[in-house]
C-alpha positions as CSV (number, residue, x, y, z in Angstrom):
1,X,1.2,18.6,2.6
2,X,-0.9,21.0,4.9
3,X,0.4,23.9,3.1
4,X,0.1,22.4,0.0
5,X,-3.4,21.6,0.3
6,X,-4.0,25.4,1.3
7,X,-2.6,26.6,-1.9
8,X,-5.3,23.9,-3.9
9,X,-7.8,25.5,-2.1
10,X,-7.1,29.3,-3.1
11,X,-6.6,27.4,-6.2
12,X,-10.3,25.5,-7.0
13,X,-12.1,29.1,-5.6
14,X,-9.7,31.3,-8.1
15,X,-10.9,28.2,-11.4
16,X,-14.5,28.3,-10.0
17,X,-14.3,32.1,-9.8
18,X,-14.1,32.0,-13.5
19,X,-15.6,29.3,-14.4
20,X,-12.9,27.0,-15.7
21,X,-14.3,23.9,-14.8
22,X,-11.3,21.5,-15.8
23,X,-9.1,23.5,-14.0
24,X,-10.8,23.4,-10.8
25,X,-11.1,19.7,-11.1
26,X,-7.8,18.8,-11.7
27,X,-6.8,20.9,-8.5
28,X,-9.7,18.9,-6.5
29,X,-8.1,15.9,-7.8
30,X,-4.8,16.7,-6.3
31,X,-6.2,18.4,-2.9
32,X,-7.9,14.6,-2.5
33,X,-4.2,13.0,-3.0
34,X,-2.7,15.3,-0.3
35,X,-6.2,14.4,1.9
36,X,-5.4,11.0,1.1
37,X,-1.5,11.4,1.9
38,X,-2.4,13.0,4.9
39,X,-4.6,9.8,6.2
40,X,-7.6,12.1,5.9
41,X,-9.6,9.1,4.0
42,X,-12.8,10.1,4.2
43,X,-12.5,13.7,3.2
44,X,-10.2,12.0,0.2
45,X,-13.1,9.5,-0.8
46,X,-15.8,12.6,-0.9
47,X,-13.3,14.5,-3.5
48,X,-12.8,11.5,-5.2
49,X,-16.6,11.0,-5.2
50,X,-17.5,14.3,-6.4
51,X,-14.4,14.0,-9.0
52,X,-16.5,11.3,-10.3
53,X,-19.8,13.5,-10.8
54,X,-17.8,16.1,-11.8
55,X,-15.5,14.5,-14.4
56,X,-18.6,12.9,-16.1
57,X,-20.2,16.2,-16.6
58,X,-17.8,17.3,-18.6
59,X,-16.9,14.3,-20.7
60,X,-13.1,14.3,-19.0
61,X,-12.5,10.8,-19.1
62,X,-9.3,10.7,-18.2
63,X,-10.2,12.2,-14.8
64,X,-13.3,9.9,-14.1
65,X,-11.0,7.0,-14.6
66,X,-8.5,8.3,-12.3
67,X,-11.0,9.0,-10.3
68,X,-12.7,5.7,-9.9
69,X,-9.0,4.2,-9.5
70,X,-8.2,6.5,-6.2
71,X,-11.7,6.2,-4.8
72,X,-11.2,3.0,-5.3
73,X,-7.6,2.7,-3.5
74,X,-8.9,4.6,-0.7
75,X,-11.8,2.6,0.3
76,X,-9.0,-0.5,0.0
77,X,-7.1,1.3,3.0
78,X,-9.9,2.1,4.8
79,X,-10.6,-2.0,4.8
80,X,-14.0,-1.2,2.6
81,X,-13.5,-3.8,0.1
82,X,-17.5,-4.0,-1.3
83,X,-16.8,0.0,-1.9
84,X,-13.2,-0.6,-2.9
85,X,-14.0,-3.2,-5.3
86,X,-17.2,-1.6,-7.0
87,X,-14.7,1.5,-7.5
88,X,-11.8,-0.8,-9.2
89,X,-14.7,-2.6,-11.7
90,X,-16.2,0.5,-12.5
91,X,-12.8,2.2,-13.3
92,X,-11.7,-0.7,-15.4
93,X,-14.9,-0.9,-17.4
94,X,-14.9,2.6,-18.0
95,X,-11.1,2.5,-19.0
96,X,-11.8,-0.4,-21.3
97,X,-14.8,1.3,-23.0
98,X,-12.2,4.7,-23.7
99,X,-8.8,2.3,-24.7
100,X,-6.9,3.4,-21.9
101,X,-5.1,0.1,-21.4
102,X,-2.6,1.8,-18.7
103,X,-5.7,2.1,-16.4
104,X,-6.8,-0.8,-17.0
105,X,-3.6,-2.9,-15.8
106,X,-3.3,-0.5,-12.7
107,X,-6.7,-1.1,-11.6
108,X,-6.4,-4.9,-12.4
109,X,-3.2,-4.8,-10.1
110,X,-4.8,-3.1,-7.3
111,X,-8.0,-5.4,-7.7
112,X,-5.3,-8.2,-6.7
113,X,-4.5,-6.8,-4.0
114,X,-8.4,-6.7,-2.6
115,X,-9.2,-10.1,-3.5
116,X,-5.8,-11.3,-2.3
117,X,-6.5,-9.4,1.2
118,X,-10.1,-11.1,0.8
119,X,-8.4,-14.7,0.8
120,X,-8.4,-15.8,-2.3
121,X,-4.8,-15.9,-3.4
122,X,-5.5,-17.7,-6.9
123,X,-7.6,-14.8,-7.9
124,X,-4.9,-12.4,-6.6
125,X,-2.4,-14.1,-8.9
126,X,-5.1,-14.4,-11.6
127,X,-5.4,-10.5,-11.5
128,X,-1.9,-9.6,-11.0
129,X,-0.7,-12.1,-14.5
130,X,-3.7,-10.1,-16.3
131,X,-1.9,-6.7,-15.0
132,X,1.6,-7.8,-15.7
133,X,0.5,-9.1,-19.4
134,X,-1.3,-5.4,-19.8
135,X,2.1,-3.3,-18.4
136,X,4.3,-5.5,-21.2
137,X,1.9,-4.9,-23.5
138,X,2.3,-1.0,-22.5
139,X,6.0,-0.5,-21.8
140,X,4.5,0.8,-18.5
141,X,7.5,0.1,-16.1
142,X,5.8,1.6,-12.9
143,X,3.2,-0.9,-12.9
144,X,5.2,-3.7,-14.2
145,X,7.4,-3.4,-11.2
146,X,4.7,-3.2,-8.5
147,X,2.9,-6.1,-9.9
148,X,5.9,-8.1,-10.1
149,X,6.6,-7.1,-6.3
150,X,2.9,-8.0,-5.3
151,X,3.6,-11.1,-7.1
152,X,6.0,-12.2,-5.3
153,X,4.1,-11.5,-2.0
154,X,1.2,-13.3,-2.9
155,X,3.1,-16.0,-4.5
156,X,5.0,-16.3,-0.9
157,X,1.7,-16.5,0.8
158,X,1.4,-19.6,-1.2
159,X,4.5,-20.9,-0.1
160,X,6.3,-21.2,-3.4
161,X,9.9,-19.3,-1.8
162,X,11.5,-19.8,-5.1
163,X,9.1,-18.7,-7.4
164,X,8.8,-15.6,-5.1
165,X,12.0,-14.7,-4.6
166,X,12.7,-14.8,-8.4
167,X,9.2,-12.3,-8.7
168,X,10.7,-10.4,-5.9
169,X,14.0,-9.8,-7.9
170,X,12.8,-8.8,-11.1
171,X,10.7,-6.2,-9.3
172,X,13.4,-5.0,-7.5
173,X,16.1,-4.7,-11.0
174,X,13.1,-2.8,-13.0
175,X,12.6,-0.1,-9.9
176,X,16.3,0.4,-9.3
177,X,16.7,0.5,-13.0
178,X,13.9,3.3,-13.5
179,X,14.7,5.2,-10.4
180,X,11.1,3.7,-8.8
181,X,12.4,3.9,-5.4
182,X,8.5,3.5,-3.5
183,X,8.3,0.1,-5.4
184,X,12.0,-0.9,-4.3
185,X,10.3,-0.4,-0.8
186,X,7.6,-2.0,-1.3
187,X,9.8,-5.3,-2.8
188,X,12.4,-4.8,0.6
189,X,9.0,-5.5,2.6
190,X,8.1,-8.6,1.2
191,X,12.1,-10.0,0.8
192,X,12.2,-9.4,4.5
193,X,9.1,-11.2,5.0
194,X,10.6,-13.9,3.2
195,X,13.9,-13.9,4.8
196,X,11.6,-14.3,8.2
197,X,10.0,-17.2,6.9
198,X,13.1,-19.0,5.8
199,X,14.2,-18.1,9.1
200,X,17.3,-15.6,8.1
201,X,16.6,-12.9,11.4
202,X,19.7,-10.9,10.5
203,X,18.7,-10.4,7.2
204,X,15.2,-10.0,7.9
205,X,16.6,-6.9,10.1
206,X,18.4,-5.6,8.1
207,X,16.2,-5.9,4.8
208,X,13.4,-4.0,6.8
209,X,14.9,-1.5,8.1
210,X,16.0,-0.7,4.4
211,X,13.0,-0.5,4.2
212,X,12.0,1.3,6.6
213,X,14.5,4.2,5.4
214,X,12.6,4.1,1.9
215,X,9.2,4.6,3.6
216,X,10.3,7.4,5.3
217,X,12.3,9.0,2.1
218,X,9.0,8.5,0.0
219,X,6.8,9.6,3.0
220,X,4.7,6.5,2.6
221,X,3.0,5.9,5.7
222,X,1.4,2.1,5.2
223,X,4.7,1.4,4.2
224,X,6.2,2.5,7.2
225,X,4.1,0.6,9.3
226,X,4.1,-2.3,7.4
227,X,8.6,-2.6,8.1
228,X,7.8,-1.6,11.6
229,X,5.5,-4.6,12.0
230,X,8.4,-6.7,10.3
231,X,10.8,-5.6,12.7
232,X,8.7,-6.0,15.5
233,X,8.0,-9.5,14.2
234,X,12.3,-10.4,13.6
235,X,13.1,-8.7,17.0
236,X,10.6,-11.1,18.2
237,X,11.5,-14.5,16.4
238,X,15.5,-13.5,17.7
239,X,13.8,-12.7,21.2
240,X,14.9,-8.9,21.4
241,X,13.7,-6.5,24.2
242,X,13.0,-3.7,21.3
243,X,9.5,-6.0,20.0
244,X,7.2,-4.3,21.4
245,X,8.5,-0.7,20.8
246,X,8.2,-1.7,17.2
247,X,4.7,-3.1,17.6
248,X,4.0,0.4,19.4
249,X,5.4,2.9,16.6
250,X,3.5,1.0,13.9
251,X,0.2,0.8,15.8
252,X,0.0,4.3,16.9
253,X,1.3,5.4,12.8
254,X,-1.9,3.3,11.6
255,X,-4.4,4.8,14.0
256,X,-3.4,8.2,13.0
257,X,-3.2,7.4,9.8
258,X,-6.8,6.0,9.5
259,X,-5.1,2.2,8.9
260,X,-7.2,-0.5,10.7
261,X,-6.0,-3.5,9.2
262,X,-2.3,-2.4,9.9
263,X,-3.1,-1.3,13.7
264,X,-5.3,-4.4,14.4
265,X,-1.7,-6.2,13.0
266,X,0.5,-4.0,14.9
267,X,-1.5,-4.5,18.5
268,X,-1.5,-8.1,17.8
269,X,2.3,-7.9,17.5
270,X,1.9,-5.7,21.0
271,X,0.5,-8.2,22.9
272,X,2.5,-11.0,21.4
273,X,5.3,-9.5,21.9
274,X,4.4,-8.2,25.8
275,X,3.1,-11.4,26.6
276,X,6.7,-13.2,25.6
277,X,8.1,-10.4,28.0
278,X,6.3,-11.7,30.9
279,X,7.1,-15.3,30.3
280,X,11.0,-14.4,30.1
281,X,10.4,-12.6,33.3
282,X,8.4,-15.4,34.9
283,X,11.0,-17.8,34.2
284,X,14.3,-15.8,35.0
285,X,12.4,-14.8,38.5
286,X,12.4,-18.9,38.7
287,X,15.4,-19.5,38.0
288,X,16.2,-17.3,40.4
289,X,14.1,-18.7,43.3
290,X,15.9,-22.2,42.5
């Protein structure tokens, strides 16, 4: 990613040099995904920014939607959710306004995400049905798939398992089917979460480290963290001595990554999982003594 980003930078001075402005954008757009990629998020949300400005200027819409969308995802990681969800709106009025229906669901999807990390997980669904109708609508299999997935997490979060799990499932047939293999990782997270709530550890284990394996194929680092924090959590629940190393990985992947929410989860996970350490200690140093 460092190398690539090198080459986009020879490559916006060689478009600016003569003066091909849409060329020069769209290499800015993709040095701000490998920023972004790199967990450089606030040198990605300046590109993104200017992309905006830029984009406008010129009358590329296409662009200035994307645009809005990434600035809007990155201010989402960074835990900025007025910023992120200005960004979403904006994108989704502006993609309404030009007919681009595919921008619209995608944005719509990622807005559930916000207001379902914002607590309210009606709206999240509310959003995520909207995106689901608009990717149907579309044939758009990418985001049918990841809103089916977040579905099913944010219908777990409301405690229907069933209704989840047959979310969960559909997501996971569509991205096997089309080769999507960042959603199938995304849909192993929340089936092991579920497995952990229904109490299966050994499936738990083994559905995150699945996908675990898919994080680290797609070089996706929130999800990486995120199946670190699940096995942390399962090694845990089934009182294994390898918690806390878990915890540890993911926290120290989510600071370097610019991921708060993830490394405040992870070094809660730490100390849970330290503190259960020192009670198992305590007692077998009692039983010991009796």
């Amino acid at each position: 990613l460092a190398l690539a980003e090198r080459y986009l930078d020879v490559a916006v001075e060689a478009f600016a040099a003569v003066g091909d402005e849409t060329g020069r954008n769209s290499a800015r757009s993709l040095q701000a995904l490998c920023q972004l990629q790199q967990g450089n998020h606030a040198a990605a949300a300046a590109t993104f920014a200017a992309l905006i400005e830029a984009s406008a200027a010129l009358g590329d819409r296409y662009l200035e939607v994307r645009a809005w969308h990434n600035l809007g995802f990155t201010h989402l990681l960074r835990q900025e959710l007025p910023a992120a969800a200005d960004a979403y709106n904006r994108c989704v009025a502006l993609a309404r306004q030009y007919g681009d229906h595919q921008a619209v669901g995608a944005a719509l999807a990622d807005l559930g995400a916000l207001t379902g990390q914002q607590g309210d997980l009606l709206g999240a669904q509310a959003h995520y049905q909207q995106a689901l109708q608009i990717a149907r609508e579309q044939g758009d299999q990418l985001v049918m798939a990841m809103t089916l997935s977040n579905l099913g997490n944010v219908t777990l979060d409301l405690g229907l398992f069933e209704e989840a799990d047959n979310y969960l499932e559909q997501a996971l047939a569509i991205s096997q089917a089309n080769g999507i293999l960042r959603t199938q990782g995304s849909v192993k997270i929340h089936q092991a979460r579920l497995a952990l709530l229904a109490g299966n550890l050994d499936q738990a284990l083994a559905t995150a480290q699945q996908a675990l394996q898919i994080a680290r194929d797609v070089a996706d680092i929130s999800y990486e963290v995120e199946a670190l924090i699940l096995l942390g959590r399962a090694a845990l629940a089934g009182e294994m001595a390898d918690a806390t190393a878990h915890f540890t990985a993911a926290r120290t992947l989510a600071q370097q990554y610019d991921l708060p929410a993830l490394a405040a989860e992870a070094l809660a996970g730490e100390a849970a999982a330290d503190q259960a350490c020192k009670h198992d200690q305590a007692t077998h140093l009692t039983s010991q003594a009796n």
